[in-house]
RODO-2510 file (C-alpha; in nm, 4 decimals, decimal comma):
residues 149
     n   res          X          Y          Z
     1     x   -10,8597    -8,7672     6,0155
     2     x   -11,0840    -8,4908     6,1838
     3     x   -11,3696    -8,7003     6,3218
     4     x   -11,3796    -8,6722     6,6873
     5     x   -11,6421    -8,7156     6,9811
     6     x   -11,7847    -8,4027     7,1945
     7     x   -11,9476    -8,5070     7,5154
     8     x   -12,1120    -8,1649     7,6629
     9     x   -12,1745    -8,2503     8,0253
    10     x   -12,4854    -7,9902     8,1667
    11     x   -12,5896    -8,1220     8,5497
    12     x   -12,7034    -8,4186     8,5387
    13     x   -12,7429    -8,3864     8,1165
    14     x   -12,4844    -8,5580     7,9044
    15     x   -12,4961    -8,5252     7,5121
    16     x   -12,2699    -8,6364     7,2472
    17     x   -12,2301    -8,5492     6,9108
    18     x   -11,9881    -8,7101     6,6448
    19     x   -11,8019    -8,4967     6,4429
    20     x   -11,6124    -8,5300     6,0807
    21     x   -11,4409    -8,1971     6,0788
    22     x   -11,3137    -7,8613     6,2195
    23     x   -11,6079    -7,6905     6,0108
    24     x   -11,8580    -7,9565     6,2103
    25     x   -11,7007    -7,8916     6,5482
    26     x   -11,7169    -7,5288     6,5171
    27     x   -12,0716    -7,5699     6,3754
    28     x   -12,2112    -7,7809     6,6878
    29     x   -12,0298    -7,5040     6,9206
    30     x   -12,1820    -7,1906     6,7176
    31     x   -12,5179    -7,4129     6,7903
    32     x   -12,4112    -7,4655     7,1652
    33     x   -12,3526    -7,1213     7,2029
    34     x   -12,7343    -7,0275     7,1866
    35     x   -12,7668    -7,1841     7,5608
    36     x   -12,5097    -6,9971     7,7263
    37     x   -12,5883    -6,6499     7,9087
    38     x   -12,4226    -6,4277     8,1117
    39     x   -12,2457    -6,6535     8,4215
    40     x   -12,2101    -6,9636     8,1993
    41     x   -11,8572    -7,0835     8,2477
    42     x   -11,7614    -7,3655     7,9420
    43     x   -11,4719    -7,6029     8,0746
    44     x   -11,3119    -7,7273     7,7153
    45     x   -11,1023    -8,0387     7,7722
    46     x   -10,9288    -8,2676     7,5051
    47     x   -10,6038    -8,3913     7,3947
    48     x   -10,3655    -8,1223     7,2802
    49     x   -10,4870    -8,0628     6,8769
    50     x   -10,8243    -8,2147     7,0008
    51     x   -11,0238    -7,8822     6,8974
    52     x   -11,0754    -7,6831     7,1709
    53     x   -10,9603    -7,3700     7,0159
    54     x   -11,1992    -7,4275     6,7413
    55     x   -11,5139    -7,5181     6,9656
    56     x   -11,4010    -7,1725     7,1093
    57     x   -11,4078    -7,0205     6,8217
    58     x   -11,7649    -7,1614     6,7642
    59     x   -11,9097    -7,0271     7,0628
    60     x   -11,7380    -6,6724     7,0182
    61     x   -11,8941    -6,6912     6,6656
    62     x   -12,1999    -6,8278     6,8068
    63     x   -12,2147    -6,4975     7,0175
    64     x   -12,2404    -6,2438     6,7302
    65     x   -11,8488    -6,1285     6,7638
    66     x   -11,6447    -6,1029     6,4502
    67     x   -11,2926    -6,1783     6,5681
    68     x   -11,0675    -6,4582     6,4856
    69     x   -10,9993    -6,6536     6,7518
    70     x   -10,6361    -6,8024     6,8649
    71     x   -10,5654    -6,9733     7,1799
    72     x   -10,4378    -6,7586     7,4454
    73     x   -10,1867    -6,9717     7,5521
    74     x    -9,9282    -6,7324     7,6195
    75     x   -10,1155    -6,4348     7,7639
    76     x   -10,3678    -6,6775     7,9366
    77     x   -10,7051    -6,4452     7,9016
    78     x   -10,8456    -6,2926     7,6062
    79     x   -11,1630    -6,0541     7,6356
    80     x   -11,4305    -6,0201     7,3625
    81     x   -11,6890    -5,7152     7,3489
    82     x   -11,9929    -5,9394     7,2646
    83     x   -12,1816    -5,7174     7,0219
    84     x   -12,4386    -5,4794     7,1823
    85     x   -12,7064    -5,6544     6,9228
    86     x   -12,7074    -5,9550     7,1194
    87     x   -12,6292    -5,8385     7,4672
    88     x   -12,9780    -5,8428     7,5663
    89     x   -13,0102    -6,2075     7,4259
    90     x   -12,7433    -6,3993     7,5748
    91     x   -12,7460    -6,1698     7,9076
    92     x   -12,3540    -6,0552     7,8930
    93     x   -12,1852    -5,7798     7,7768
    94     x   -11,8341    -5,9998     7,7224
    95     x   -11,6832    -6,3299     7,7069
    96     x   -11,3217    -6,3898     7,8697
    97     x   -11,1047    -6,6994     7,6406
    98     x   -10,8751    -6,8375     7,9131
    99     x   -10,6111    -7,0835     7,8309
   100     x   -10,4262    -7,2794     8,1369
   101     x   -10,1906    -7,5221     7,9210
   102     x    -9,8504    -7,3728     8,0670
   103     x    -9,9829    -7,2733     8,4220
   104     x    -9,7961    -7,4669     8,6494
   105     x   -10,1026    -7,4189     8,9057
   106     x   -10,4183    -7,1881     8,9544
   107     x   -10,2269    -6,9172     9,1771
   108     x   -10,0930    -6,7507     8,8388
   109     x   -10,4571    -6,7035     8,7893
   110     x   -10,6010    -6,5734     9,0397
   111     x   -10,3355    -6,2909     9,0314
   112     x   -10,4102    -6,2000     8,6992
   113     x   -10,8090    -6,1664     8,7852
   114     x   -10,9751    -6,4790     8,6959
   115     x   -11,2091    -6,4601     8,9475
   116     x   -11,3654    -6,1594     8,8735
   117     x   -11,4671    -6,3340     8,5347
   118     x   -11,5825    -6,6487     8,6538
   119     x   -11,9717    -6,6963     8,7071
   120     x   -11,9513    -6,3017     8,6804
   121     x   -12,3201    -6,2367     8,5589
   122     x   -12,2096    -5,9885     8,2530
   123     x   -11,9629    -6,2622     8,1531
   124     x   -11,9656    -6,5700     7,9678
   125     x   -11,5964    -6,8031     8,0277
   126     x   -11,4679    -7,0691     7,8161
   127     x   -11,1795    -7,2232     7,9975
   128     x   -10,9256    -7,4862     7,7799
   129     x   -10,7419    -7,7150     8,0400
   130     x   -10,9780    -7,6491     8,3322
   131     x   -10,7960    -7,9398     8,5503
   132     x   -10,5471    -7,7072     8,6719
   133     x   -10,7880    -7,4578     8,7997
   134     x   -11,0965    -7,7074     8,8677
   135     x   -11,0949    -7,5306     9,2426
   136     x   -11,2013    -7,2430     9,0826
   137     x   -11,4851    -7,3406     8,8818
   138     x   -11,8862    -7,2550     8,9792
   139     x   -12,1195    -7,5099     9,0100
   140     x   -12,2992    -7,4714     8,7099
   141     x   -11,9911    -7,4960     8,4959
   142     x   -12,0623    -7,6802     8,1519
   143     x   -11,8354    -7,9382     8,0798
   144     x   -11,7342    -8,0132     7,6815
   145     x   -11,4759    -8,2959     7,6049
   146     x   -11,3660    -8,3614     7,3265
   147     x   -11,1774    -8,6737     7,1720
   148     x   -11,0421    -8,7873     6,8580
   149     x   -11,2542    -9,1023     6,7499
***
């Protein structure tokens, strides 16, 4: 069964949308996308098999780039180019994929970078398992659950 619940927390804004597949998740991401510009940081949380890698992949796809997207578990940051076409529109030159599922804390983070990517103005960041780095998150970080229903 693929239906699940995605609660996208903005501020003081809360919506939810009900969902019957991985094609209908990544559709209401691709859709989501459209709001985010450059400084937006997404913090994806869920279950593990929950569909955060796919909502991912619906905002990357949502953002013009053509790559297929895998969770970046074991390298914990993946870069896109977004596509100079929609640059201008969405106000950032790149989105960074970060993954913190086998962090054992932040730390490993920050001495990778992270924090040159977060709330960074040319950048948009989707973040799966944001409770180990929640420290490090702006204030205007978007929060998107998602559950199995």
């Amino acid at each position: 069964m693929n239906k699940r619940i995605i609660t996208i927390r903005q501020g003081k804004k809360k919506f939810q949308h009900h969902t019957r597949s991985s094609a209908h998740t990544r559709a209401v991401a691709k859709i989501f996308a459209k709001s985010l510009r450059g400084g937006s940081v997404v913090a994806l949380s869920g279950e593990l098999g929950a569909g955060k890698t796919v909502f991912a992949a619906g905002i990357v796809a949502g953002l013009g780039i053509k790559k297929i997207v895998t969770s970046p578990t074991f390298v914990l940051m993946m870069l896109y180019a977004i596509p100079k076409k929609n640059q201008k529109r969405f106000c950032a030159t790149q989105l960074c994929h970060i993954d913190t599922y086998r962090l054992s804390h932040g730390k490993e983070l920050v001495d990778v970078g992270v924090e040159e990517y977060l709330g960074n103005k040319d950048t948009i960041t989707i973040i799966e398992w944001p409770d180990k780095i929640h420290n490090l998150l702006v204030p205007q970080t978007v929060y998107v659950r998602i559950e199995f229903e």
